[in-house]
C-alpha positions in Angstrom: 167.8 58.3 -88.3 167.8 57.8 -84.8 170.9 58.3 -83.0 171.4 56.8 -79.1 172.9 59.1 -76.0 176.1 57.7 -75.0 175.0 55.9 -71.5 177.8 56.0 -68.2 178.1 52.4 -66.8 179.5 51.7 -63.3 180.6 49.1 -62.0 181.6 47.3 -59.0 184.1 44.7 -58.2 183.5 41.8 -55.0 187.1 41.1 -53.4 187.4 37.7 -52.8 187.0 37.0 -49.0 184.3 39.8 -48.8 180.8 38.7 -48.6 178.8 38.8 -52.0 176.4 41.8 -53.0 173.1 41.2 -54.2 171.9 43.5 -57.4 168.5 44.6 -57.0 166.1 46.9 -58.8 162.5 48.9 -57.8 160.3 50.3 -60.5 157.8 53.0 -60.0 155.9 55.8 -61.9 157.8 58.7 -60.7 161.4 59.9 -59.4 159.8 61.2 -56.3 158.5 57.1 -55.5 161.9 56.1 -56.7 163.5 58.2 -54.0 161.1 57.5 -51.5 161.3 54.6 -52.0 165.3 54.2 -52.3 165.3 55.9 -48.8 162.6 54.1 -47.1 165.3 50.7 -48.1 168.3 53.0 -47.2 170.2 52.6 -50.2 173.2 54.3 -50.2 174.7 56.4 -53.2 177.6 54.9 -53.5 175.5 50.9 -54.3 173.3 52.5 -57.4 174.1 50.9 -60.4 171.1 53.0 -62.9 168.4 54.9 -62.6 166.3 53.6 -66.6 163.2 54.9 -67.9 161.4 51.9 -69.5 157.6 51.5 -70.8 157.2 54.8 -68.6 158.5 53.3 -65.0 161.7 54.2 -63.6 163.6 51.7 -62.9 166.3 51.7 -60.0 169.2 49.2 -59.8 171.5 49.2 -56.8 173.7 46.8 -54.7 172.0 45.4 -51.7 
């Protein structure tokens, strides 16, 4: 039996009149690229959406 960890979702609403946000993701092979990475774009805490493991990448989703 295999039982899934509960998973925190965020999200983030657009007010109308405010220009739209683009959702973007970066995959690499370990955290350290990911946040290397992450800063090297300048993404900003508060705009991450996830940080996944899948197929052994980590996958990074933010608002751009």
């Amino acid at each position: 039996m295999e039982i899934e960890k509960s998973k925190t979702v965020r999200t983030k609403k657009v007010e109308a009149g405010t220009p739209s946000c683009l959702m973007t993701a970066m995959a690499a092979n370990t955290i350290r690229e990911i946040v290397r990475a992450a800063n090297e774009e300048g993404v900003k805490r508060e705009n991450i959406v996830s940080l996944l493991k899948e197929n052994g990448q980590f996958v990074l989703v933010y608002y751009k």
